[in-house]
N, C-alpha and C positions, 0 to 999 in steps of 0.2 A: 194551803189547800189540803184537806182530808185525803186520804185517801180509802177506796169502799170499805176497805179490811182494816181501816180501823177508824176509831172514835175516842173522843174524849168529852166527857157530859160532867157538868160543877153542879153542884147544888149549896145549898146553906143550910143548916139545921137548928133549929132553936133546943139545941141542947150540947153539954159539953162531949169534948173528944170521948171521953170513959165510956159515956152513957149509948154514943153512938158506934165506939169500937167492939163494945160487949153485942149490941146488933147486929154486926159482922160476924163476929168469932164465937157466939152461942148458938147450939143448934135448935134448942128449944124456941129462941128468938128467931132466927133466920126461917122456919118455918112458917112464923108468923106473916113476914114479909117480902119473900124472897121472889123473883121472879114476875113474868107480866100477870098482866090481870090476866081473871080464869083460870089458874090454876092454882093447885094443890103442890103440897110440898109433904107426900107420906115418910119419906126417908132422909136423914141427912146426920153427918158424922163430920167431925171435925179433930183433928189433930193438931193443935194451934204450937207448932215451930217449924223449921226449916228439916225440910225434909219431909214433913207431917201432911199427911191426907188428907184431902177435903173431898166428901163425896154429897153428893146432893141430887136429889130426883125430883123432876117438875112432874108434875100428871095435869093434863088437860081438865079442866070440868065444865058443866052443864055449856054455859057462855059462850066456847068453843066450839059448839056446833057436833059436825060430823068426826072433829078432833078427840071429841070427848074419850075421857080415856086413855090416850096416848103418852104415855110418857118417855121422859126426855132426861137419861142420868148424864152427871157431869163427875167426871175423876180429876181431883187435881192434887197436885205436891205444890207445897208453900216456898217460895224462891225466899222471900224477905217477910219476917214477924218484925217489927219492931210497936210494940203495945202501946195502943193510944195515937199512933200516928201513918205507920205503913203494913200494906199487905196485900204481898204482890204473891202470884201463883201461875203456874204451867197446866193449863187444862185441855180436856178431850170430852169431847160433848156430843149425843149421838141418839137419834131414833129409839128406841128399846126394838131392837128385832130387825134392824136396818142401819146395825153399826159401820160398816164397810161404805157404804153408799152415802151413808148421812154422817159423815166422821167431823167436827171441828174441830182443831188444833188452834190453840189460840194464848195469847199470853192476860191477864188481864193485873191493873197494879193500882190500889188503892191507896190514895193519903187524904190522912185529914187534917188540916193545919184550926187550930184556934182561931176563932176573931170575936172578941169583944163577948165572950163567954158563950159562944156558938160556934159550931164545926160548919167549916165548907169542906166538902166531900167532892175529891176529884177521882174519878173512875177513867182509866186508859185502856182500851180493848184490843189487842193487832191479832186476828185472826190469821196465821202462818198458814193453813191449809185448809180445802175443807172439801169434803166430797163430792160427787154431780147431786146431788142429792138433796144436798144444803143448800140449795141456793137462796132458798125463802126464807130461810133460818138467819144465811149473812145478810139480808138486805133488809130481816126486819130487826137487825141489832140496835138500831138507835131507839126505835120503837121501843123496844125491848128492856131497854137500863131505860127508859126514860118513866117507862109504867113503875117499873120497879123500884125507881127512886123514890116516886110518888106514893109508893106504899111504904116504904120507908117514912116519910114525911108524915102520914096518915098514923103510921104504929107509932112515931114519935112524940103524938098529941097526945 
């Protein structure tokens, strides 16, 4: 049984481990697909080893309604690089302007294992903490990696 604070969501991809690690680990790419539908992805840095920074900013747009606008940075340090197969990170995720209140603390660990010249993509999320503020934020996480796969799958065609 799951529990709320965390998730783990599979996918398949019709393309090899390379083509979908370089999607993870390129910022130029990761903008392209990052995040649920409706938003934007103005900023994003990548530091691809252990110890290395991963920073990334959602912004709401039109789709979003009254959200529009809002954006949503995430800071993280890379626990595990290993290229073409794992990439696991210690992140904090937070409102822009309502860091305190809207704070997530969370682990999240990617691997892609091969199959028959396609990657399945398994994504594990445990959010450790997160503000009174979040709460919409935790409980639309599956929501959340499931849109985002699917753009992932869409950038991949």
């Amino acid at each position: 049984m799951e529990n709320k604070n965390e998730l783990t969501i599979e996918r398949v991809y019709n393309a090899s481990p390379e083509i979908v690690w370089r999607a993870w680990t390129k910022p130029e790419i990761l903008k392209e697909w990052w995040g649920p539908n409706d938003v934007i992805i103005p900023e994003c840095e990548v530091d691809l080893r252990v110890g290395g920074k991963f920073y990334i900013v959602m912004e709401a747009g039109e789709g979003m309604g009254v959200y529009k606008g809002t954006r949503w940075p995430m800071m993280a340090e890379f626990t595990v690089v290993e290229p073409n197969s794992k990439l696991f990170y210690n992140a904090k995720a937070w409102t822009e302007g309502q860091q305190e209140e809207t704070m997530i603390d969370q682990t999240t660990e990617i691997t892609l294992t091969e199959e028959d010249g396609k990657t399945r993509v398994k994504v594990m999320a445990i959010i450790h903490k997160a503000g009174p503020g979040a709460q919409m934020a935790v409980e639309g996480m599956r929501g959340g990696f499931t849109e985002q796969l699917e753009k992932l799958s869409n950038f991949l065609a």
